[in-house]
C-alpha positions as CSV (number, residue, x, y, z in Angstrom):
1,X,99.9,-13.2,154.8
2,X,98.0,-10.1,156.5
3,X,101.4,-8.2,156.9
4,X,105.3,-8.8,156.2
5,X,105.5,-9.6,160.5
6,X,108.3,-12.7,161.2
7,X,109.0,-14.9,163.7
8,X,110.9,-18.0,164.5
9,X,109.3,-21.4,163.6
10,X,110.2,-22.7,167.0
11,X,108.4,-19.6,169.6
12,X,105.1,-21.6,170.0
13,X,106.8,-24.6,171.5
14,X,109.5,-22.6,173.9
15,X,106.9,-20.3,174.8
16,X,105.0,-23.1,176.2
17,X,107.9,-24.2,177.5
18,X,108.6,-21.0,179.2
19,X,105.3,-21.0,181.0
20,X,105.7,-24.2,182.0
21,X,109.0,-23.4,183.8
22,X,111.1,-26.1,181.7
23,X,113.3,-23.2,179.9
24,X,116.1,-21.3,181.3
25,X,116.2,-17.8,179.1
26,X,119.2,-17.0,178.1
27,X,120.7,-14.0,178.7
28,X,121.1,-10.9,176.2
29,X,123.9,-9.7,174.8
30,X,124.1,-6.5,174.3
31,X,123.5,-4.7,170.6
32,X,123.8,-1.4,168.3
33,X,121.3,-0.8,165.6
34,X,121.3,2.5,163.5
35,X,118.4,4.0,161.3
36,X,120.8,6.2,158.7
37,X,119.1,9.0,157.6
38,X,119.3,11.0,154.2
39,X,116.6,14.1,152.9
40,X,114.9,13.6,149.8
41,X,112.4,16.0,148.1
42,X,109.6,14.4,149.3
43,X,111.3,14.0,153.0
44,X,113.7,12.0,155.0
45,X,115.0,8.3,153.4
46,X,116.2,5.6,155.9
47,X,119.0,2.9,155.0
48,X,117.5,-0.8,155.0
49,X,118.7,-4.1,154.0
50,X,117.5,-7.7,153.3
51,X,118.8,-10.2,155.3
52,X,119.7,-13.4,153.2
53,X,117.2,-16.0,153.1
54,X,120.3,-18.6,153.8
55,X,120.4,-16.9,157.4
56,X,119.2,-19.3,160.2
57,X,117.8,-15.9,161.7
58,X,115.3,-13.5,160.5
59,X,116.1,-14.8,156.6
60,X,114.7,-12.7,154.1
61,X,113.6,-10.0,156.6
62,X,114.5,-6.0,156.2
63,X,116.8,-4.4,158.7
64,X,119.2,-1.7,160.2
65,X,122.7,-2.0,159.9
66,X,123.6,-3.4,163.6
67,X,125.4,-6.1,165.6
68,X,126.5,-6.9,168.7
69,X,128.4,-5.0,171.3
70,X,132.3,-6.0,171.2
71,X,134.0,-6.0,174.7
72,X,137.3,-4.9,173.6
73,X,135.3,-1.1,173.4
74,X,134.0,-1.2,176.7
75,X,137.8,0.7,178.4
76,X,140.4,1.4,175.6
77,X,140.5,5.3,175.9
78,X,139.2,6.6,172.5
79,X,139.0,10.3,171.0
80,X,135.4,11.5,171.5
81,X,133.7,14.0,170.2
82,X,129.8,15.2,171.4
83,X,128.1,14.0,175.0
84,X,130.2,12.8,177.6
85,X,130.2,9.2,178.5
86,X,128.7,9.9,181.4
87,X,125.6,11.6,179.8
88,X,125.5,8.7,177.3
89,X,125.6,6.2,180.3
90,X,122.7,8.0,181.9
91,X,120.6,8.0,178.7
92,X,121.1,4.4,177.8
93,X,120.7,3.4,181.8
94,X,124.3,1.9,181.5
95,X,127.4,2.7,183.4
96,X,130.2,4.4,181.3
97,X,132.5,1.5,179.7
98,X,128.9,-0.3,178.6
99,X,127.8,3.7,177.0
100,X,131.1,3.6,175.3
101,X,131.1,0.2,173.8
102,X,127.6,0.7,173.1
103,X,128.3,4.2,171.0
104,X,130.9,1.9,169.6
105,X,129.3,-0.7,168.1
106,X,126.6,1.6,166.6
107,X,130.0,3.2,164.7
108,X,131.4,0.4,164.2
109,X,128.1,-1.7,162.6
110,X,127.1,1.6,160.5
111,X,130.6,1.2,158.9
112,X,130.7,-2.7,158.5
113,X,127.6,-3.1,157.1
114,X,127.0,0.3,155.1
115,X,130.3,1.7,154.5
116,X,129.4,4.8,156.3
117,X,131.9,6.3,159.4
118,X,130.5,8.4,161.6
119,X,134.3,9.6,162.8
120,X,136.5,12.5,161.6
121,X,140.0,13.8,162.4
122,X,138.9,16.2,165.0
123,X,135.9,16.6,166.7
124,X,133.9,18.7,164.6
125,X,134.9,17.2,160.9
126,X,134.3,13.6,159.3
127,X,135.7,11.6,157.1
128,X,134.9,11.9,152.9
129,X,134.9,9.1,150.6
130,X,135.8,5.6,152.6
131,X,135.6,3.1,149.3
132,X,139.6,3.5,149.1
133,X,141.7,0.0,149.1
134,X,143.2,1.1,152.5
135,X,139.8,1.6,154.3
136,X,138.3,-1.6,152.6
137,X,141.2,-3.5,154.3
138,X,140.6,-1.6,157.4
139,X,137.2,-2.5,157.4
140,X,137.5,-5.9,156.4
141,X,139.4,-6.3,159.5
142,X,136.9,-5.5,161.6
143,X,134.4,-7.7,160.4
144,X,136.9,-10.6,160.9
145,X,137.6,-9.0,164.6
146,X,141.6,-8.8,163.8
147,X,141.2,-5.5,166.3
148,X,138.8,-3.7,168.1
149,X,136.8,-0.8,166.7
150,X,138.5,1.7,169.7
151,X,142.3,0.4,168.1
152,X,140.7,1.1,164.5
153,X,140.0,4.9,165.6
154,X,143.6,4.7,166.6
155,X,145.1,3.7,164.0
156,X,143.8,6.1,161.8
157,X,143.5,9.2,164.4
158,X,139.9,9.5,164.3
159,X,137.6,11.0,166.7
160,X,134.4,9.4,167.6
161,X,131.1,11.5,166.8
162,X,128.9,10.6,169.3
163,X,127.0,13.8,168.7
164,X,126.1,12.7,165.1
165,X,123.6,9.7,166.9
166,X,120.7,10.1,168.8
167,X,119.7,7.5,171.2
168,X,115.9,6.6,169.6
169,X,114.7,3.4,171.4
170,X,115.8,0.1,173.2
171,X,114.5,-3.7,172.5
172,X,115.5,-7.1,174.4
173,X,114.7,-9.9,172.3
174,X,111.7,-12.1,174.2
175,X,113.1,-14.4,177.1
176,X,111.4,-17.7,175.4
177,X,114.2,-16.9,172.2
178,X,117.4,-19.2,171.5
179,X,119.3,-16.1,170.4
180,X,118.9,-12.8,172.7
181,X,119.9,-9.4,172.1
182,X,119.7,-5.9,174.1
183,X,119.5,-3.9,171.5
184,X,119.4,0.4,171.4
185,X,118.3,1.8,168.4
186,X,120.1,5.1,167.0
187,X,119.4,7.4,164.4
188,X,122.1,9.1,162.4
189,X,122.4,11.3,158.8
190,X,124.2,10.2,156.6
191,X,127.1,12.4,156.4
192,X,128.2,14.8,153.1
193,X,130.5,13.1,151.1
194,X,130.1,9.5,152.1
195,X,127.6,7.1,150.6
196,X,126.2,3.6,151.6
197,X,126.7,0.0,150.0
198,X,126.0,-3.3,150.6
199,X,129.2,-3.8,152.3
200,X,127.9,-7.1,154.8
201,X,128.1,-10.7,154.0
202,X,124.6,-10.9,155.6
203,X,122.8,-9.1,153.2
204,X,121.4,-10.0,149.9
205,X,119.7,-6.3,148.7
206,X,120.1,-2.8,150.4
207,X,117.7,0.1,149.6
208,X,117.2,3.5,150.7
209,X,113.1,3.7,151.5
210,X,111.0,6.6,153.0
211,X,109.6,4.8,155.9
212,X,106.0,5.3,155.0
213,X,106.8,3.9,152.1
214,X,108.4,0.9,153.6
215,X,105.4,0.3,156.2
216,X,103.0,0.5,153.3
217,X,105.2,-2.4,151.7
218,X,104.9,-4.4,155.1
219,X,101.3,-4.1,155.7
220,X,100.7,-5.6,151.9
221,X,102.4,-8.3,153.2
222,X,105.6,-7.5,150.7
223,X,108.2,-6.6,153.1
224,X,109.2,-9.2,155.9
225,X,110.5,-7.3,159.1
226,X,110.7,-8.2,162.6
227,X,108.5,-6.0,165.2
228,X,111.3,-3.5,166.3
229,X,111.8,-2.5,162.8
230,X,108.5,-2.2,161.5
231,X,107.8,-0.1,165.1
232,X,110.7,2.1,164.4
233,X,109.8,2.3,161.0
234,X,106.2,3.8,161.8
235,X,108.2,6.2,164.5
236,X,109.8,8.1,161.9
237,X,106.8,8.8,159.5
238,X,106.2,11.9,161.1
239,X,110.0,13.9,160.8
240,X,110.4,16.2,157.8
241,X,114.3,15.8,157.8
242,X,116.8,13.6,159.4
243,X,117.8,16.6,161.5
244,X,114.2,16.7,162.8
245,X,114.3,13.2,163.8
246,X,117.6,13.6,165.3
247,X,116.3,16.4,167.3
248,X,113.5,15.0,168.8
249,X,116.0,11.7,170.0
250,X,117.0,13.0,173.0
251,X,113.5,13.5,174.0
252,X,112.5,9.4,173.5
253,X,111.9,7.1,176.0
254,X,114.2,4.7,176.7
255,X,112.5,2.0,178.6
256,X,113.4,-1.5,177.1
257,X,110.6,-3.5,175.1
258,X,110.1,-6.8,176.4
259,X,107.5,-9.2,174.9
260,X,105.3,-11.3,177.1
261,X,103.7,-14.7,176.3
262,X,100.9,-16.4,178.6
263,X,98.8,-18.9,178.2
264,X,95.0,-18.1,177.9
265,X,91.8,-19.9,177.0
266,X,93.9,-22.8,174.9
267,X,96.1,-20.3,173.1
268,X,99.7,-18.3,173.6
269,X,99.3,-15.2,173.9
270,X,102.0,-13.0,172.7
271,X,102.3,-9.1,173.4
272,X,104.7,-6.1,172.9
273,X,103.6,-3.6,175.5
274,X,103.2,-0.1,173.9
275,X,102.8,-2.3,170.3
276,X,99.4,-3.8,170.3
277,X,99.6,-4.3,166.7
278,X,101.9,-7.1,167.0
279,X,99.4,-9.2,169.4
280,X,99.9,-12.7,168.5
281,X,97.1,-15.3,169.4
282,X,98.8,-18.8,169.1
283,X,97.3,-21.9,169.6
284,X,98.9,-24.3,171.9
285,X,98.9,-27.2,169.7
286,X,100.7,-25.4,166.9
287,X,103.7,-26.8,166.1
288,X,105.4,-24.3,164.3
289,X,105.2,-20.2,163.6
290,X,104.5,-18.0,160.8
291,X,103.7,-14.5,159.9
């Protein structure tokens, strides 16, 4: 294959389906992904890992820590620490319980996935080492949704460090997809004395990679990743250290990508506007996808 791009077997049928008016999208639910940043000598390293082939979605293909947005965070009063909810609503162009679920499940997903808490006793500290049996239980708990990220912080009477994310960029999955996500896209550094591990079910490999590095890997066609991550990927290049990158956050647009398919001279054609590299020319009589 020309690069490591993936998509869905099934697009070139519900995109014609789509344009011919015969499929309902489905409607997004709302997500958390965070790029986790650490400085190397030869410049900033961002957390990845490989999806297991076994999954039904995106198999094999490299990614952020990240889920979905739990409800239960959206009002339970939590300690915060950094931008008000209100400012966090206006940058994510949510209201306030949605900006604090949202901040949430970036958290939250950062420490399910990666072991890595971005929370501290009091608002300008964070937690050390959290490979103890009493956090793995904690953590464990969350994954299987026993109680909500907001009881969690709680529990252990932490305070939220919103200030330690930077809102980067925002993607809904395309409206011809079976499985839809609003997704915003953070970046955070990893935080002294706390260090990743492959700590989800839904991951076969984890790796820390200079992005360059990892773009390099998916145009040789080595490294399967889906457009937002590749796009994010090539977004970092430029920053020196994480803290660079999480300066210049607050200064990203947040408009929402949303492909577009149409139908053209016998083909689909899909686009990502702002992202012409990911122009796909399908024809209509293909059954199935590929990269």
């Amino acid at each position: 294959m020309a690069n490591g791009q993936w998509f869905p077997q099934d697009w070139p049928e519900r995109i014609r389906a789509l344009a011919e008016g015969t499929l309902t999208p489905v409607v997004p639910k709302r997500a958390a992904t965070v790029m986790l940043l650490k400085d190397t000598g030869s410049g900033p390293a961002v957390h990845m890992l490989r999806r297991r082939a076994s999954m039904a979605f995106a198999g094999g293909a490299y990614a952020y820590p990240g889920g979905g947005v739990d409800p239960r965070d959206d009002e339970h009063h939590i300690r915060w620490a950094g931008p008000t909810r209100a400012w966090w609503a206006e940058r994510l162009g949510v209201d306030e319980a949605a900006a604090q679920a949202i901040v949430c499940a970036a958290v939250r997903e950062t420490y399910e996935e990666a072991g890595v808490l971005l929370a501290g006793p009091s608002a300008d500290s964070v937690v050390g080492d959290t490979t103890g049996e009493d956090w793995e239980a904690n953590r464990a708990a969350l994954v299987a949704r026993e109680f909500s990220f907001a009881e969690f912080l709680d529990r252990r009477g932490l305070v939220l460090r919103s200030d330690l994310l930077g809102a980067w960029t925002r993607w809904i999955t395309p409206e011809f997809e079976s499985r839809r996500y609003d997704t915003f896209f953070f970046v955070a550094a990893l935080p002294h004395g706390q260090r990743t591990r492959n700590a989800s079910t839904e991951a076969d490999r984890t790796v820390w990679t200079r992005p360059a590095e990892a773009a390099d890997g998916y145009d040789k066609g080595e490294l399967l990743m889906m457009p937002p991550t590749i796009a994010t990927l090539r977004q970092l290049i430029p920053y020196d250290t994480a803290a660079d990158a999480l300066a210049a956050a607050p200064g990203r647009d947040m408009t929402a990508v949303l492909a577009k398919a149409r139908l053209e001279d016998g083909e689909i054609v899909l686009t990502w506007p702002g992202h012409d590299e990911f122009t796909k020319h399908i024809p209509t009589d293909l059954p199935t996808g590929g990269a």
